[in-house]
GUZA-773466 format. One record per atom (N, C-alpha, C): residue in one letter; x, y, z. Coordinates in steps of 0.1 Angstrom, whole numbers, padded with zeros to 4 digits, always signed. Last residue first. Layout:
<rs>
aXYZ...
</rs>
This chain:
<rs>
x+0133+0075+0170x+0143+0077+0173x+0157+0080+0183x+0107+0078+0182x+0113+0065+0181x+0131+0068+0178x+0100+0097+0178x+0101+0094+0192x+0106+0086+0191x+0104+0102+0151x+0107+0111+0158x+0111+0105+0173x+0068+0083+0152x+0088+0081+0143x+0101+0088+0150x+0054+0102+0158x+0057+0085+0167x+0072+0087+0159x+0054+0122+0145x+0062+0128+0153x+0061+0112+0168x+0044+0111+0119x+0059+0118+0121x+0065+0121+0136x+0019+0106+0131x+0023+0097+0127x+0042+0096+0124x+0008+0136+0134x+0012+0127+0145x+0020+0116+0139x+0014+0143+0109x+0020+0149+0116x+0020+0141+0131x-0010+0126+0094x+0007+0125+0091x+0014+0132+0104x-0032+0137+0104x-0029+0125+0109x-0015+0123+0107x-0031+0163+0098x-0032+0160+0110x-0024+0147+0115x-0039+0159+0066x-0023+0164+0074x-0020+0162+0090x-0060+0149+0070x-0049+0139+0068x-0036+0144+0071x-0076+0169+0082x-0074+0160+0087x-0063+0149+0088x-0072+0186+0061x-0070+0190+0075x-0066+0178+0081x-0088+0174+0037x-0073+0175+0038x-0071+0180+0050x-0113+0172+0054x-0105+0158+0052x-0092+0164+0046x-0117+0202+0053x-0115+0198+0063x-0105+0181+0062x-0117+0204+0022x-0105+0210+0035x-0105+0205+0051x-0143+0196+0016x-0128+0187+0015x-0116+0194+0016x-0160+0200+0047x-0158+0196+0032x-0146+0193+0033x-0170+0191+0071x-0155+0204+0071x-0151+0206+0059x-0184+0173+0072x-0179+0180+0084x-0175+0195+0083x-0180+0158+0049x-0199+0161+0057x-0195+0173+0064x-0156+0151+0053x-0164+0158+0045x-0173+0166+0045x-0155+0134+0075x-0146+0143+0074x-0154+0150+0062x-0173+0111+0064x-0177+0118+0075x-0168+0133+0075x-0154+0101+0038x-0174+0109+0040x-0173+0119+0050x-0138+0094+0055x-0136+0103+0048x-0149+0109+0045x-0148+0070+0066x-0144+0081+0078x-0140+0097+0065x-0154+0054+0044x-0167+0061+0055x-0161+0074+0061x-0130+0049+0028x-0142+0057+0025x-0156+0064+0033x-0114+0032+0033x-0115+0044+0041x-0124+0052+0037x-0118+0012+0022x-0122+0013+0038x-0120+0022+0044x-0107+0016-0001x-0121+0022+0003x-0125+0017+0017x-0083+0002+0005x-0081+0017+0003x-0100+0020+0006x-0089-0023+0012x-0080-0018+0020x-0084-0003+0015x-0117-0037+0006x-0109-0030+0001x-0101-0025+0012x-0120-0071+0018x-0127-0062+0022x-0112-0048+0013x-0109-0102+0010x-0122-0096+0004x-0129-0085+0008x-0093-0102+0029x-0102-0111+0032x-0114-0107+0025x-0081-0074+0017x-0077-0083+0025x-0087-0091+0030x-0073-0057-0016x-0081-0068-0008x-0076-0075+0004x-0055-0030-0029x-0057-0041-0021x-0068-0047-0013x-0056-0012-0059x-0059-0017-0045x-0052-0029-0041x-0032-0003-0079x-0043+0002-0072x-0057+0001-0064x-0004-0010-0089x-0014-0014-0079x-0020-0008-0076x+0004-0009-0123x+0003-0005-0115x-0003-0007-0107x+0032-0021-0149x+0013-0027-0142x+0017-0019-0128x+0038-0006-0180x+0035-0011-0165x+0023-0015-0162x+0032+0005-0204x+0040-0013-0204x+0039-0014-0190x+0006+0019-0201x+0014+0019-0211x+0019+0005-0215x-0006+0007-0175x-0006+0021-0182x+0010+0018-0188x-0032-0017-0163x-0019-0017-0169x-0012-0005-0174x-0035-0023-0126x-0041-0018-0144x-0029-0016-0145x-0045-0045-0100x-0036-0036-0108x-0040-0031-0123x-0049-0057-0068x-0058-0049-0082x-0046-0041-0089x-0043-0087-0049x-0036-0072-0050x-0043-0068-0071x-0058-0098-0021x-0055-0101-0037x-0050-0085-0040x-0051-0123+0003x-0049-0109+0001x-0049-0109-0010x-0063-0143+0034x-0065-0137+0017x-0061-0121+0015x-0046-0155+0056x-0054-0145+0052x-0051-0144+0037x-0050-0188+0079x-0043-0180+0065x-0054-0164+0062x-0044-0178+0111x-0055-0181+0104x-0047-0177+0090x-0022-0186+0129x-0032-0175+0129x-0034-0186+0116x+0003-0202+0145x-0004-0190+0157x-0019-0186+0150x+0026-0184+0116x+0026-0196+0125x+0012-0191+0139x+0008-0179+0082x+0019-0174+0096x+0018-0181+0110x+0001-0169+0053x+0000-0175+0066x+0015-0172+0074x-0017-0154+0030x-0007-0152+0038x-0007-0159+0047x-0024-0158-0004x-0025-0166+0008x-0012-0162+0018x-0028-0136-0033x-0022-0149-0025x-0028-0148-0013x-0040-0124-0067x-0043-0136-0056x-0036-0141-0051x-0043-0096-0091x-0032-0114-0084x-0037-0117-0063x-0062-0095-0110x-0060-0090-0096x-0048-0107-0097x-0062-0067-0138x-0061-0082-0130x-0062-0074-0120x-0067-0045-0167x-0072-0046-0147x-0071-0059-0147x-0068-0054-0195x-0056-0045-0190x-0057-0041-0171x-0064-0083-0212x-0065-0077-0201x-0057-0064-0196x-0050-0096-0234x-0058-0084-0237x-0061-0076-0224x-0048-0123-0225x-0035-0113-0227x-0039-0100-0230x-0065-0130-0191x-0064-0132-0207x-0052-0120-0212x-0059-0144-0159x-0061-0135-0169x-0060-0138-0187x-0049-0161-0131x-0060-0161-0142x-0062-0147-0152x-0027-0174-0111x-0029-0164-0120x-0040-0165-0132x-0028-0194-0083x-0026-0195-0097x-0038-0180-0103x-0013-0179-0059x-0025-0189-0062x-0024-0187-0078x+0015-0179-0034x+0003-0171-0047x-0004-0183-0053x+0023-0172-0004x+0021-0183-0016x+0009-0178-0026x+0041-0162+0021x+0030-0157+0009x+0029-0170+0004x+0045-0162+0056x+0047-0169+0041x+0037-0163+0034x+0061-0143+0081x+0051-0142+0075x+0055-0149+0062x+0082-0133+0097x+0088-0145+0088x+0070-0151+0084x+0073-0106+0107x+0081-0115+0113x+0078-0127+0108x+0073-0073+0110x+0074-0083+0097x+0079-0093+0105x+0074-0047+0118x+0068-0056+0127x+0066-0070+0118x+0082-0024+0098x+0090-0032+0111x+0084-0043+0122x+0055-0026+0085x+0073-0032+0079x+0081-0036+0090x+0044-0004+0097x+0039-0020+0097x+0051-0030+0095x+0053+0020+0090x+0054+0014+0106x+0053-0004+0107x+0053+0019+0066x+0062+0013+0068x+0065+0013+0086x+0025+0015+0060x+0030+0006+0056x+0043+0005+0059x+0020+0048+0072x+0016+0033+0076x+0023+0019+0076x+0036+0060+0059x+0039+0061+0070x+0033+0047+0075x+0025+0057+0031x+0037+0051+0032x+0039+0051+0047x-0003+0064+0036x-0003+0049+0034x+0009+0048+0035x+0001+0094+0043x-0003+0082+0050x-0001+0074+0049x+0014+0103+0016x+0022+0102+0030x+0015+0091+0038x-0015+0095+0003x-0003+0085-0002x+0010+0087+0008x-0028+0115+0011x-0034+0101+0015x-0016+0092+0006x-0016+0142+0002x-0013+0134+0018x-0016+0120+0020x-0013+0139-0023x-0002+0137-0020x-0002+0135-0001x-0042+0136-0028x-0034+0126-0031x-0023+0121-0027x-0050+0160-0019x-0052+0151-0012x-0047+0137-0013x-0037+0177-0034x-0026+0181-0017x-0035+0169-0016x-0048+0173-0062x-0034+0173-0056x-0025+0169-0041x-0075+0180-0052x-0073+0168-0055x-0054+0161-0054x-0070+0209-0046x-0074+0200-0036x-0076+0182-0043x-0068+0219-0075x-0053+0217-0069x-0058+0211-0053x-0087+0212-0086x-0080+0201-0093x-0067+0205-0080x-0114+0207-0058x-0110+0212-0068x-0095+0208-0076x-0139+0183-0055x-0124+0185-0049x-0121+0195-0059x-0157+0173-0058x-0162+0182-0052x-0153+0190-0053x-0156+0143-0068x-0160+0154-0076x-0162+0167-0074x-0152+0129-0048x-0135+0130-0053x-0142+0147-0065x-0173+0121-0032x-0171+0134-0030x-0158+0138-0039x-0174+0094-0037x-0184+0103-0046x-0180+0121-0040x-0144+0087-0030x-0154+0080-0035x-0162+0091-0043x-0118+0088-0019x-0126+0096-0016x-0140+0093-0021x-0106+0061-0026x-0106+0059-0014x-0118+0074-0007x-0104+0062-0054x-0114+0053-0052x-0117+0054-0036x-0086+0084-0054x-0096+0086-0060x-0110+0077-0055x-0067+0074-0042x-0067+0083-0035x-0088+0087-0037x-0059+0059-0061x-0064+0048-0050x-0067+0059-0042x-0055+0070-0083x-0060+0065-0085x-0070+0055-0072x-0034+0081-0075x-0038+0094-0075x-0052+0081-0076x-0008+0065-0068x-0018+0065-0055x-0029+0078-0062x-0002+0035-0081x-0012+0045-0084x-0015+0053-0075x+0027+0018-0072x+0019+0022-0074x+0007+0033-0075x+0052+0011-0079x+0042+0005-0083x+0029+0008-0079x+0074+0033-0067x+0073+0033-0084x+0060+0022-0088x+0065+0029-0031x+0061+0037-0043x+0060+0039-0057x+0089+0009-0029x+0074+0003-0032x+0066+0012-0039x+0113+0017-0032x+0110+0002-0034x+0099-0004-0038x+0120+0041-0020x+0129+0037-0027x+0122+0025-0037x+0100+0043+0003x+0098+0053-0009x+0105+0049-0018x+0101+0018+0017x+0091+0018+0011x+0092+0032-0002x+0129+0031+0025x+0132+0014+0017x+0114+0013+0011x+0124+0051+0038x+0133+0054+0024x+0131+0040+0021x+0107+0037+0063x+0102+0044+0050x+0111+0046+0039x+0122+0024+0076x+0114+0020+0067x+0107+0024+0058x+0142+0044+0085x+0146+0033+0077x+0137+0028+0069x+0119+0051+0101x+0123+0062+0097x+0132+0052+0083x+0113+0029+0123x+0103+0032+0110x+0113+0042+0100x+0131+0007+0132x+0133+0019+0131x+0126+0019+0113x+0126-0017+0149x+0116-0006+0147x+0119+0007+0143x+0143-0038+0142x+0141-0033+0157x+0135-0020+0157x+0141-0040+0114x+0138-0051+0125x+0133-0048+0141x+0154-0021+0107x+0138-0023+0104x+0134-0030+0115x+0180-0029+0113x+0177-0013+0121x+0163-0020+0119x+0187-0051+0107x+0185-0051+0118x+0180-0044+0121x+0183-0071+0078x+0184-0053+0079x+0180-0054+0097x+0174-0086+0065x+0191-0088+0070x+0192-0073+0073x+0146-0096+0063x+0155-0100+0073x+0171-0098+0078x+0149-0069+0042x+0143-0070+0058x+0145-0076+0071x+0155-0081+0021x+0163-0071+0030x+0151-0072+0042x+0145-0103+0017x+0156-0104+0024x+0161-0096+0028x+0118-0092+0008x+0117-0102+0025x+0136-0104+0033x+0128-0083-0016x+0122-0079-0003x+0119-0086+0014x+0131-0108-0027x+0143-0098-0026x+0140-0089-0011x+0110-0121-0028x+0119-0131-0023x+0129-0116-0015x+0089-0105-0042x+0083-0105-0025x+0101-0112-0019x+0095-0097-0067x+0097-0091-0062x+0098-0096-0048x+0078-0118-0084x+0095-0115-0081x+0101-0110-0070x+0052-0116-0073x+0062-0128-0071x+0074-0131-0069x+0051-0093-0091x+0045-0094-0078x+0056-0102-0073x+0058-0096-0114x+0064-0090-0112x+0058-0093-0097x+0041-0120-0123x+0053-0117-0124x+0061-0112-0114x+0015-0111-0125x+0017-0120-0111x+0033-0121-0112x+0019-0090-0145x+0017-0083-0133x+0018-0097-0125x+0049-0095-0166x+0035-0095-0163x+0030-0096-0149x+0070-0071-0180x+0069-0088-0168x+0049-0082-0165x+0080-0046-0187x+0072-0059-0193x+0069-0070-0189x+0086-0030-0162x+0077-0031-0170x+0068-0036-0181x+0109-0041-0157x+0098-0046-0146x+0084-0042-0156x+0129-0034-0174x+0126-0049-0175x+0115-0053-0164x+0135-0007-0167x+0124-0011-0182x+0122-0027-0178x+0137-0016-0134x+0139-0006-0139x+0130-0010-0155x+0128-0029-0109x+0132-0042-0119x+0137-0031-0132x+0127-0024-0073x+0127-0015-0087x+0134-0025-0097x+0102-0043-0052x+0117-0039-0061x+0117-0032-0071x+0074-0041-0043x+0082-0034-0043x+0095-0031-0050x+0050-0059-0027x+0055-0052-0039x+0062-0041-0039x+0052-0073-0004x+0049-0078-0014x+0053-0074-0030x+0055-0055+0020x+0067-0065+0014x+0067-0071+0001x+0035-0037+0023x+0045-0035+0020x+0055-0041+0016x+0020-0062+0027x+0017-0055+0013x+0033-0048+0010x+0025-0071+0051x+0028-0082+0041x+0025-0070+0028x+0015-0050+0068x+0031-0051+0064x+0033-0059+0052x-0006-0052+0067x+0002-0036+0056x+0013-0043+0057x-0010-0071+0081x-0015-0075+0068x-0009-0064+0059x+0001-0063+0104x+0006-0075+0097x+0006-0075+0085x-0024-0042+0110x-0006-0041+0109x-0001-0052+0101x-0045-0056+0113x-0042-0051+0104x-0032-0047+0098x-0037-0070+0139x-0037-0079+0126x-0036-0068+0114x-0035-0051+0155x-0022-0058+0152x-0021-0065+0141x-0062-0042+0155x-0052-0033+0150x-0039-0040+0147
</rs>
């Protein structure tokens, strides 16, 4: 669990600044790249994140990190063969809880950021491409480098994230089992049950933290 932490957190840090019309023509290792220097500083000069105030963490992941990315599309890949079951307004409440989740997540994880290096690996795509993945290397003093590649498409002039790889295992369809199961269970009110569930604990760690 701690590693996994690390690894949201490095996501969370990875992508995020708002570059406003000029983020949208930079090309996706671009904009990644750009972005990780600005981000890592606020964090190091932000004491409250530092000393685990998730609640901080989040307006700086809604402010920062949400405009990059897709969550109707990672909500999609994360429900898998049941996304067809969903009716259009249960596709709504499930997108908008699985994406509360991942921000709650990513920014519990945020506060545990501790002088983790990126280094990006050389960018391979053709100009016609409209799905890359950018490719880096996370290391950190104590551990093992970890592979992280981050999946983006292009819609319009943006590049949008809609997954992540961590040692070559999907971050978002890893959740694909336990959501099955919630399914199987309770269809897909029960897995929206469920995610509300999970947010409301996840709100009320924050809360205590306070």
């Amino acid at each position: 669990m701690k590693r996994i932490s690390t690894l949201l957190a490095t996501l969370a840090l990875s992508v995020g600044v708002q570059f406003s019309a000029f983020a949208e023509t930079m090309a996706p290792d671009a904009l990644v790249k750009g972005v990780t220097d600005d981000v890592i500083t606020i964090v190091r000069q932000d004491k409250a994140i530092q000393s685990g105030d998730t609640r901080k963490a989040v307006e700086l992941v809604e402010t920062k990190v949400i405009p990059y990315f897709d969550f109707a599309h990672m909500t999609r890949l994360a429900v898998g063969k049941d996304w067809k079951q969903a009716s259009p307004e249960q596709k709504t409440v499930l997108t908008q809880e699985f994406k509360a989740l991942l921000v709650r997540t990513y920014s519990n994880a945020l506060t545990q950021y501790r002088n983790q290096q990126i280094d990006f690996k050389p960018f391979k795509a053709k100009p016609e491409d409209t799905d890359v993945v950018v490719r880096t290397e996370v290391r950190q003093p104590g551990a093992k480098p970890v592979q992280i590649d981050y999946a983006l498409d292009k819609q319009g002039d943006a590049w949008k994230v809609y997954d992540v790889m961590v040692a070559g295992v999907s971050l978002v369809t890893n959740y694909r089992d336990s959501f099955g199961q919630e399914v199987r269970t309770g269809g897909i009110d029960g897995l929206i049950k469920s995610l509300k569930d999970k947010n409301k604990q996840l709100d009320a760690t924050v809360s205590a933290k306070k």
